[in-house]
Backbone as CSV, one residue per row, in Angstrom:
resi,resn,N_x,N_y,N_z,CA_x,CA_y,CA_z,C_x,C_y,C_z
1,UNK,4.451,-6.621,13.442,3.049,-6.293,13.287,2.328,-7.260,12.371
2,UNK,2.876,-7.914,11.506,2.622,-8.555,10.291,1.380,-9.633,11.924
3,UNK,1.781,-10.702,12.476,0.420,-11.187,12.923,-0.242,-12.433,11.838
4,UNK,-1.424,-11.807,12.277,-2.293,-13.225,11.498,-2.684,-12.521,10.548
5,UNK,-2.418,-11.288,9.548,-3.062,-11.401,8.219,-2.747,-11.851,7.157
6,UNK,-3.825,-11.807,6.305,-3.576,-11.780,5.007,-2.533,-11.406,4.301
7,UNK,-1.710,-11.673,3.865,-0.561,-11.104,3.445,-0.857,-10.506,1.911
8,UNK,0.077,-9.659,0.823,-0.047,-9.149,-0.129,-0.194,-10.052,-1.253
9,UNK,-0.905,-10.268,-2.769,-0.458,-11.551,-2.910,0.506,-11.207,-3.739
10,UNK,0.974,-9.485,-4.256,2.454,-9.541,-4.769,3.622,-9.279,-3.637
11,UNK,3.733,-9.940,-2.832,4.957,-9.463,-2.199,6.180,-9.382,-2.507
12,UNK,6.659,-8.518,-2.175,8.175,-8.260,-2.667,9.320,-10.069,-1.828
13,UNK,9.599,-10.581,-2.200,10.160,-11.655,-1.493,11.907,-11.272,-0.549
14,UNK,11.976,-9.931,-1.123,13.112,-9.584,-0.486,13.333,-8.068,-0.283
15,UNK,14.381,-7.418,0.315,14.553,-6.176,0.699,15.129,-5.724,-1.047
16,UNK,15.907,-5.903,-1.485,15.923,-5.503,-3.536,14.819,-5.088,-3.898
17,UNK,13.785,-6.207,-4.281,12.657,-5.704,-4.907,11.823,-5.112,-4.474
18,UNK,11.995,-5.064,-2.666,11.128,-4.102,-1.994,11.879,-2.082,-2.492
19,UNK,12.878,-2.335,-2.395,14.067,-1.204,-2.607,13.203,-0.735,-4.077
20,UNK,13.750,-1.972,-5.270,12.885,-1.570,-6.529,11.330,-0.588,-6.965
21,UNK,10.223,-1.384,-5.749,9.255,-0.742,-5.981,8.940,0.435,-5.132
22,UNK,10.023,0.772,-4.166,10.387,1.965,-3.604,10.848,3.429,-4.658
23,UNK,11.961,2.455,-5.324,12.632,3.643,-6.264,11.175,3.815,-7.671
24,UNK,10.858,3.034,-7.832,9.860,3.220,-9.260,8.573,3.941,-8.588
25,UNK,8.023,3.920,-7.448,7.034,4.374,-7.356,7.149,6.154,-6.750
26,UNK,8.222,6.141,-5.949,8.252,7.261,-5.120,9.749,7.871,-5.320
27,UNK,10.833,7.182,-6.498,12.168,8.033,-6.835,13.061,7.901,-5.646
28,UNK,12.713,6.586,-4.515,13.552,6.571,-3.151,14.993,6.030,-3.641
29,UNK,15.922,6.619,-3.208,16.881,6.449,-3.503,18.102,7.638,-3.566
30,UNK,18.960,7.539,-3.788,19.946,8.667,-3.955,20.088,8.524,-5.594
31,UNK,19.909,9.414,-6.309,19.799,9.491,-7.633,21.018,9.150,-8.220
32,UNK,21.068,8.398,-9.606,22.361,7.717,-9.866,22.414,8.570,-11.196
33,UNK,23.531,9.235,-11.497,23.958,9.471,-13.041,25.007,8.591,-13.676
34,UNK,24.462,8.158,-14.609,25.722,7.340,-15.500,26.839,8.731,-15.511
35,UNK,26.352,9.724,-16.397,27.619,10.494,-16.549,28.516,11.070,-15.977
36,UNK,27.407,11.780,-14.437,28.170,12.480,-13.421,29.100,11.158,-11.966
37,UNK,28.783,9.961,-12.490,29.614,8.875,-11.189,30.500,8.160,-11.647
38,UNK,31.138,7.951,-10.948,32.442,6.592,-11.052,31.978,5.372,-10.766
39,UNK,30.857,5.278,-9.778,30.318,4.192,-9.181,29.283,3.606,-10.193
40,UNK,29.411,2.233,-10.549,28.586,1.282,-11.230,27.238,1.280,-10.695
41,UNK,26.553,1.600,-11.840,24.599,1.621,-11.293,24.459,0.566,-10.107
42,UNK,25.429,-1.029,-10.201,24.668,-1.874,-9.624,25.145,-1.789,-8.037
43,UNK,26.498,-0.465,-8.132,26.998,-0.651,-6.756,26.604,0.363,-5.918
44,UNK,25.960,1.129,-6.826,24.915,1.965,-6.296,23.565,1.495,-5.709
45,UNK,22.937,0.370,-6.514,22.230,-0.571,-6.080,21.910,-0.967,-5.110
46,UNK,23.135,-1.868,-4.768,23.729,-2.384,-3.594,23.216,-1.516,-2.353
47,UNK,23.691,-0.557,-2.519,24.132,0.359,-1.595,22.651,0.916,-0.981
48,UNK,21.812,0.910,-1.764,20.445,1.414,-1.433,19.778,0.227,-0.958
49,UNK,19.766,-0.763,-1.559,19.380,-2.105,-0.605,19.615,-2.096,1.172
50,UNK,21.057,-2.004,0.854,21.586,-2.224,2.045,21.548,-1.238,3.450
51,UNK,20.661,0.101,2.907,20.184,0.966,3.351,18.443,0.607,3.521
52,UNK,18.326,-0.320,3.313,16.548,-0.516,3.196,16.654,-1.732,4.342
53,UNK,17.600,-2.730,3.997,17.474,-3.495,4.925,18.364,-3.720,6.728
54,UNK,19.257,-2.216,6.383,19.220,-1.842,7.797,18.609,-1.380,8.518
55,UNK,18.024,-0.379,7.582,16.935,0.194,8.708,15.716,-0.491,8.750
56,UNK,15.340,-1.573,8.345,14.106,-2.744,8.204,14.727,-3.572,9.937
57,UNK,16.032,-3.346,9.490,16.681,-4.786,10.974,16.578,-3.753,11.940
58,UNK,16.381,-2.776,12.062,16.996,-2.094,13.019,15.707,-1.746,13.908
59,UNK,14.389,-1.304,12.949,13.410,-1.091,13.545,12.454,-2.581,14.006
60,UNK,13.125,-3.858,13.518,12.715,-5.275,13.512,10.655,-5.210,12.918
61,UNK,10.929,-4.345,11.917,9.568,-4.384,11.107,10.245,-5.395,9.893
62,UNK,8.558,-6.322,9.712,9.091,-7.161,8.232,8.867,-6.472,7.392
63,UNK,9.151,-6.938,6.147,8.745,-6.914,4.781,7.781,-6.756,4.358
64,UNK,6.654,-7.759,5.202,5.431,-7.380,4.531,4.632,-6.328,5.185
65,UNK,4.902,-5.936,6.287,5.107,-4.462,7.664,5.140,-3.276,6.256
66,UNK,6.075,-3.036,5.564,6.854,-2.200,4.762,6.077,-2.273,3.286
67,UNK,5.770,-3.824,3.208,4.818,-3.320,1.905,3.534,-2.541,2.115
68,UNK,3.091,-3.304,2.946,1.657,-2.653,3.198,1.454,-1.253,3.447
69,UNK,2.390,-0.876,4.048,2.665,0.310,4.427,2.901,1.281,3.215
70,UNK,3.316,0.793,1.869,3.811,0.753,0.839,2.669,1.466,0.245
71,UNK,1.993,0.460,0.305,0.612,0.199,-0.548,-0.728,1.609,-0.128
72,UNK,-0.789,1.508,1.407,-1.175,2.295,2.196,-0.762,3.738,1.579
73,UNK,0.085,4.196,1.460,0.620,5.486,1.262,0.786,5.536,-0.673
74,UNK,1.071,4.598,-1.427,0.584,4.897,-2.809,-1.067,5.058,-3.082
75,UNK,-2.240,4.367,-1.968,-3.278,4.469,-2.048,-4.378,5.825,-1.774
76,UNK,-3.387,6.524,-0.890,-3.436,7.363,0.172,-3.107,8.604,-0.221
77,UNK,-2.006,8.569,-1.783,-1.209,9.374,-2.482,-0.283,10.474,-0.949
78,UNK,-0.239,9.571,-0.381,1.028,9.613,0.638,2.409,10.012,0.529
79,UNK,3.217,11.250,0.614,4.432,11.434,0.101,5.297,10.253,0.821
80,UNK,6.343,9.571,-0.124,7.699,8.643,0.614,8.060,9.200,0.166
81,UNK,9.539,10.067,0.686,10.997,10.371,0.639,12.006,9.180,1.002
82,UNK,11.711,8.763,1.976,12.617,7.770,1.885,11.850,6.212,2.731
83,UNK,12.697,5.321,3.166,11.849,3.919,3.688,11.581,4.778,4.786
84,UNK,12.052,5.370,5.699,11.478,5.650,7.018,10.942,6.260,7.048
85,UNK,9.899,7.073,6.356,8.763,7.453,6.085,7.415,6.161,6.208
86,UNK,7.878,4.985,5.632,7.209,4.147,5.869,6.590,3.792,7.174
87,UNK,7.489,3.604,7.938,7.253,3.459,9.613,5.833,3.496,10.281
88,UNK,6.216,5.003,9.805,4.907,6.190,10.685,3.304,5.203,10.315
89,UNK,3.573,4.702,9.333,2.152,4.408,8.656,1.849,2.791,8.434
90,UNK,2.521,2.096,9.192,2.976,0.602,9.312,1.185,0.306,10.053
91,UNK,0.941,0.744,11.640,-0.452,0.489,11.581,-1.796,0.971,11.348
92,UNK,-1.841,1.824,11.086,-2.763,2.381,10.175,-2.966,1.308,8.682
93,UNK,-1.584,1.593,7.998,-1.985,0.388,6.807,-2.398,-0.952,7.063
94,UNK,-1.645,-1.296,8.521,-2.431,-3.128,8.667,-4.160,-2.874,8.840
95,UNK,-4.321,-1.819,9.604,-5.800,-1.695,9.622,-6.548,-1.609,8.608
96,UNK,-6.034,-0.746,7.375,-6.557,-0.449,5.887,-6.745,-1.827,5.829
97,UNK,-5.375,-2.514,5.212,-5.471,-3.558,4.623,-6.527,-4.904,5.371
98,UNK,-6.714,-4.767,6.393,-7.726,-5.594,7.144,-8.885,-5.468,6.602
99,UNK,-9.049,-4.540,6.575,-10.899,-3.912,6.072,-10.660,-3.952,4.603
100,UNK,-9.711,-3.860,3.762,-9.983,-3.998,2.192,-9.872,-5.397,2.443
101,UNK,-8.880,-6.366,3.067,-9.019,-7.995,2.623,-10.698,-8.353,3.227
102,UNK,-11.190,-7.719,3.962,-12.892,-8.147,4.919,-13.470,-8.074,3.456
103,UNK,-13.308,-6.620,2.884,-14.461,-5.879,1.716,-14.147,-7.019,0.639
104,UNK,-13.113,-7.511,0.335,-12.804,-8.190,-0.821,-13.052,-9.727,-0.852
105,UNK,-13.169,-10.212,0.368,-13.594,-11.640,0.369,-14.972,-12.383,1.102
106,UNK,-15.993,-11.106,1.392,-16.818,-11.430,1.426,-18.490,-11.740,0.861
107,UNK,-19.222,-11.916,1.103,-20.565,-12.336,0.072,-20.855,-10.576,-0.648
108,UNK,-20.904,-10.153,-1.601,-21.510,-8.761,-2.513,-22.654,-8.207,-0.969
109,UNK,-23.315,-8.785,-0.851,-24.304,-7.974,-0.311,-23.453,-7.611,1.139
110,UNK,-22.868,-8.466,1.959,-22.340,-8.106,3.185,-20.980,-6.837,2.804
111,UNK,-20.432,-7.597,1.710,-19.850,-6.358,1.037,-19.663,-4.917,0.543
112,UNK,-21.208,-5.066,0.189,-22.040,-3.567,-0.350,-22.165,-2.843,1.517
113,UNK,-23.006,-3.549,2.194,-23.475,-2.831,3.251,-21.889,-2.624,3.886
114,UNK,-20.817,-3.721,4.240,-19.449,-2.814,5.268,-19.047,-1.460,4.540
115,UNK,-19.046,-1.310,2.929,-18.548,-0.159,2.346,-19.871,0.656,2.583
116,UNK,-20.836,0.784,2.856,-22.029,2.280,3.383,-21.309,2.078,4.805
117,UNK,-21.132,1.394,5.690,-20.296,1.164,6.768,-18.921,2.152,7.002
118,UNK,-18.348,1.694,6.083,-17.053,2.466,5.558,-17.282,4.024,5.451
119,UNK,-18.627,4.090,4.041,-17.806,5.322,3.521,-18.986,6.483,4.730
120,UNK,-20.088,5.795,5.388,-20.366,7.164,6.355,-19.520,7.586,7.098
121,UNK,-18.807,7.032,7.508,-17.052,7.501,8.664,-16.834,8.887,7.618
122,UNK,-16.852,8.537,6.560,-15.294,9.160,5.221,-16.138,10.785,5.375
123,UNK,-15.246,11.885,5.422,-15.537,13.009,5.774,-16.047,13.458,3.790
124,UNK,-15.905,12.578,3.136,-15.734,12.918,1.831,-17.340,12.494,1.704
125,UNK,-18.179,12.508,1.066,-19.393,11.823,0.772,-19.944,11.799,-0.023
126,UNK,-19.038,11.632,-1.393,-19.243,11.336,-2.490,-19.205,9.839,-2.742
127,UNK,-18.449,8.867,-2.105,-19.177,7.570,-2.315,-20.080,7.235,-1.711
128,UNK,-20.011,7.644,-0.744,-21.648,7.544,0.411,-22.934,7.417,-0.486
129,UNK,-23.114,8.504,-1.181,-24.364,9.162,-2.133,-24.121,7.728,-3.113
130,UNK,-23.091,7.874,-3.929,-23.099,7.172,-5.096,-23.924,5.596,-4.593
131,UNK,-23.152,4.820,-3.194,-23.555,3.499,-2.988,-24.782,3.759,-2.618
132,UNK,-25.613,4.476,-2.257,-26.932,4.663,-1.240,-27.712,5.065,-2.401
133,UNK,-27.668,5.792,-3.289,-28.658,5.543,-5.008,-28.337,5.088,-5.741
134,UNK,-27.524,3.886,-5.812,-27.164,2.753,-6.744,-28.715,1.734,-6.700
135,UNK,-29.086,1.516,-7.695,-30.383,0.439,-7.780,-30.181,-0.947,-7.539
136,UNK,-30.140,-1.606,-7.026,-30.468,-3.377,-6.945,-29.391,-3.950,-8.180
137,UNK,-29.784,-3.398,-9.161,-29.070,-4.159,-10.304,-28.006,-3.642,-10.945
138,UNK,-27.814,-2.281,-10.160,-26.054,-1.843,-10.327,-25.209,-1.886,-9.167
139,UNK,-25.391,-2.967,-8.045,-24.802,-2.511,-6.615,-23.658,-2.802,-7.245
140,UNK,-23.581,-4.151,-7.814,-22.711,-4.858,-7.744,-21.291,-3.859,-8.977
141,UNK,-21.789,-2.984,-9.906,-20.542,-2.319,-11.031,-20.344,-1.223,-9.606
142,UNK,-21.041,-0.532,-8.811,-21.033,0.277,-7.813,-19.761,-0.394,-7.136
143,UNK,-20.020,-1.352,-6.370,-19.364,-1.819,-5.481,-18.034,-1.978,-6.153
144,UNK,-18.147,-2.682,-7.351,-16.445,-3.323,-7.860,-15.983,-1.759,-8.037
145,UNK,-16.653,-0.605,-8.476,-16.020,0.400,-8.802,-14.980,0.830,-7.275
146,UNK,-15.996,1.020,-6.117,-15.728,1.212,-5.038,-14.439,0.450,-4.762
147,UNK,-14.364,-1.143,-4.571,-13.493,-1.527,-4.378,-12.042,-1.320,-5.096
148,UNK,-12.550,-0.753,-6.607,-11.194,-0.277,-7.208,-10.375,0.766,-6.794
149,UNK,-11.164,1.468,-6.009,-10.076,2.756,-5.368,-9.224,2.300,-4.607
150,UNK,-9.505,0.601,-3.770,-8.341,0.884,-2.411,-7.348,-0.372,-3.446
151,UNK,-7.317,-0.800,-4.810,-6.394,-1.643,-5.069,-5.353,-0.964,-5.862
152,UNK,-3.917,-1.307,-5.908,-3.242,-0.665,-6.501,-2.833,-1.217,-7.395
């Protein structure tokens, strides 16, 4: 799915540190006790890696497929239990992430108007209001505020 976008600019460069910001953000993993195992934290490690990047080969989604997806569902406050939870939400997040890289690299004003764009869709319409009585000379703390919700 990855394609022609934009990619993340922290990407995880491998299935480990993808594993890492799996276990720190969402506890994925099989829980390790020093006291209650025989098995060494790092071969426990191992072992969860190697569980991230089978089922990464297996479904032939990349890395950056899995971050975004990542990102998508910490943004989203999205439950992960485990990577294959990720899956489900692989395009949906390329779409997110399309429209936040559009919102984020274009001129403020074309910027301001795609997010009233954006948030009339949003069943929520509390940013709606906020961007639509923002004055001339606060679009722009409006807007960066706006844009701070979809960065993680």
């Amino acid at each position: 799915m990855t394609g022609i976008h934009t990619l993340p600019a922290h990407l995880p460069p491998n299935d480990a540190k993808l594993f890492d910001v799996l276990h720190e953000w969402y506890g994925v993993g099989d829980f390790y006790d020093d006291e209650d195992s025989d098995t060494p934290w790092w071969r426990w490690r191992v072992a969860q890696i190697s569980r991230v990047k089978s089922s990464r080969a297996s479904r032939d989604a990349s890395l950056p497929d899995l971050y975004v997806a990542l990102l998508y569902c910490k943004a989203h406050n999205l439950p992960v239990e485990g990577v294959t939870w990720l899956y489900r939400h692989i395009a949906k997040a390329w779409r997110w992430w399309d429209r936040l890289e559009a919102v984020h690299h274009t001129e403020p004003s074309t910027a301001y108007a795609d997010a009233i764009r954006m948030e009339a869709v949003n069943p929520d319409p509390s940013w709606l209001a906020r961007l639509m009585r923002a004055a001339p000379t606060e679009r722009d703390e409006v807007l960066a505020q706006w844009q701070a919700q979809w960065t993680v």
